[in-house]
C-alpha positions as CSV (number, residue, x, y, z in Angstrom):
1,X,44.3,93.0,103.2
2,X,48.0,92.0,104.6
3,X,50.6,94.6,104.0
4,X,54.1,92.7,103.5
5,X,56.3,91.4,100.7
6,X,54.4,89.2,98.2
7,X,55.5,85.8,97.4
8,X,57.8,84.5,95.3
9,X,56.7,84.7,91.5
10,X,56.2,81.3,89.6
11,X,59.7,80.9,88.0
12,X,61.7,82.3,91.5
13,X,63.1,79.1,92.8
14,X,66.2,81.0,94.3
15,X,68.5,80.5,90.5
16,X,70.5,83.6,91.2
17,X,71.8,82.2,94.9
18,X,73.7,79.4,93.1
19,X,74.8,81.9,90.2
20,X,76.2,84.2,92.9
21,X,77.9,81.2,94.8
22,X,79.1,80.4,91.1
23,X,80.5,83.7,90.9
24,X,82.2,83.9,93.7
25,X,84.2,80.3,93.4
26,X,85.1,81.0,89.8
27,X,86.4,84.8,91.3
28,X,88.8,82.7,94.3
29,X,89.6,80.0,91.5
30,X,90.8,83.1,89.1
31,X,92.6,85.1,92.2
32,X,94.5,81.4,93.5
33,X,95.5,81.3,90.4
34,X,97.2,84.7,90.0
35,X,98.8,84.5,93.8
36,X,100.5,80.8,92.1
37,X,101.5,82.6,88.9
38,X,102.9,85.4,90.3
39,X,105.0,83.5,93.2
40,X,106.1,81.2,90.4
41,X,107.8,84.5,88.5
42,X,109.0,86.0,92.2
43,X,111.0,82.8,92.4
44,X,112.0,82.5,88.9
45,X,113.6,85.9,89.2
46,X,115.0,85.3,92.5
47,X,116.7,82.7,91.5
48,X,118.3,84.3,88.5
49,X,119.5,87.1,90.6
50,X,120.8,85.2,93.5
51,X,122.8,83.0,90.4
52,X,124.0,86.5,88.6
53,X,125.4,87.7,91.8
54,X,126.9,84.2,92.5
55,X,128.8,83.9,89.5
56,X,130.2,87.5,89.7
57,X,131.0,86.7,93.8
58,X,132.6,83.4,92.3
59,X,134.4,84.7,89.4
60,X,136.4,87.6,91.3
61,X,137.5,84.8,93.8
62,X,138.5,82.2,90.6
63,X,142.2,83.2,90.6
64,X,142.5,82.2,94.4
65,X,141.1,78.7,92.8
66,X,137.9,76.5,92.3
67,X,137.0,75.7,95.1
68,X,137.5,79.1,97.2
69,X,135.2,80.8,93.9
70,X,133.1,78.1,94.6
71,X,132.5,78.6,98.2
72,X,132.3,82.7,97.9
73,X,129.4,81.7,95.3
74,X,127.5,79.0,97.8
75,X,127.4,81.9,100.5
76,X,126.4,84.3,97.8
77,X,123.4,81.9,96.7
78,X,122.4,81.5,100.4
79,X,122.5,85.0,101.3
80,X,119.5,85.7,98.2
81,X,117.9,82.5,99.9
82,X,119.0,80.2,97.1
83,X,121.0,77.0,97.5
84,X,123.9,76.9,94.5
85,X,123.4,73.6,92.6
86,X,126.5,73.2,90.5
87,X,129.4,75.6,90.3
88,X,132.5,74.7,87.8
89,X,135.2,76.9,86.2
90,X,135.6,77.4,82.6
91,X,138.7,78.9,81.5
92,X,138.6,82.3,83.3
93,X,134.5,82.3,83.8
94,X,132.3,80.9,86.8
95,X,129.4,79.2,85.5
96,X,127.0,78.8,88.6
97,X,123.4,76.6,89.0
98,X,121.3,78.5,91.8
99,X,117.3,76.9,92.9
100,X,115.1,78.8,95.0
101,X,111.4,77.7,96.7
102,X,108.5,79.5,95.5
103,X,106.0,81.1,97.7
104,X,104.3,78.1,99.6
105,X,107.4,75.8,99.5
106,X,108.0,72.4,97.7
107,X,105.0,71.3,98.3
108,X,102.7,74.4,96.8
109,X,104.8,76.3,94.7
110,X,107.6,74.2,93.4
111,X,111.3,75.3,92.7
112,X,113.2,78.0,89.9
113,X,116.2,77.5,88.8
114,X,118.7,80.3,87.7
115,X,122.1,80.0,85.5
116,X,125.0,82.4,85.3
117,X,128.0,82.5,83.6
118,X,130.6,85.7,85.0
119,X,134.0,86.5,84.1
120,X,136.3,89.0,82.4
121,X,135.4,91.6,79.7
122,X,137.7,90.3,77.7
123,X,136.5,86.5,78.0
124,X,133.6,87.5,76.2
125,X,134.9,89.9,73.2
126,X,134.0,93.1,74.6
127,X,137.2,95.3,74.6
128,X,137.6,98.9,76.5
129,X,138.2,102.0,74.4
């Protein structure tokens, strides 16, 4: 009589190896997938914020004209790594255009885009009290 680990059963082919390597694929599949989502919103709100500051930068520059509100908004994009896109003066307001790369670049993540408007109180109906 041998003393060891008996055999493998009649229905153990080894079924629960390619369920665990199942598991495991659909577990990186599902964390990729959150790592994607979640650069996708880091950019989306990096982008909004680098355009919020830009049109504020921008708009307390406008009186000095366009194209010096303009410029003060560009540097502003740049510095929240974001590249301004379009930038024009309405009235007394800024409205600004600011895109910013996802985690993994252009080629993994893709791009976000942010808009801002900025200008006086005033501009926008709110008066002081």
């Amino acid at each position: 009589m041998t003393v060891g680990r008996p055999g493998p059963g009649p229905g153990d082919q080894g079924s629960v190896t390619i369920y665990a390597c199942v598991g495991v694929m659909v577990l990186l599949l599902v964390t990729g997938l959150a790592v994607q989502v979640g650069g996708a919103v880091l950019a989306r709100q990096r982008a909004e914020t680098g355009a919020d500051l830009a049109a504020l930068a921008g708009a307390a520059q406008l009186l000095r004209g366009a194209e010096f509100a303009c410029a003060t908004a560009s540097a502003v994009a740049q510095a929240n790594r974001g590249q301004l896109i379009s930038c024009r003066p309405d009235g007394l307001d800024l409205l600004v255009e600011v895109t910013t790369d996802a985690a993994g670049g252009v080629m993994l993540g893709g791009s976000a885009t942010g808009r801002a408007r900025a200008g006086p109180a005033a501009a926008v109906g709110v008066t002081g009290g």
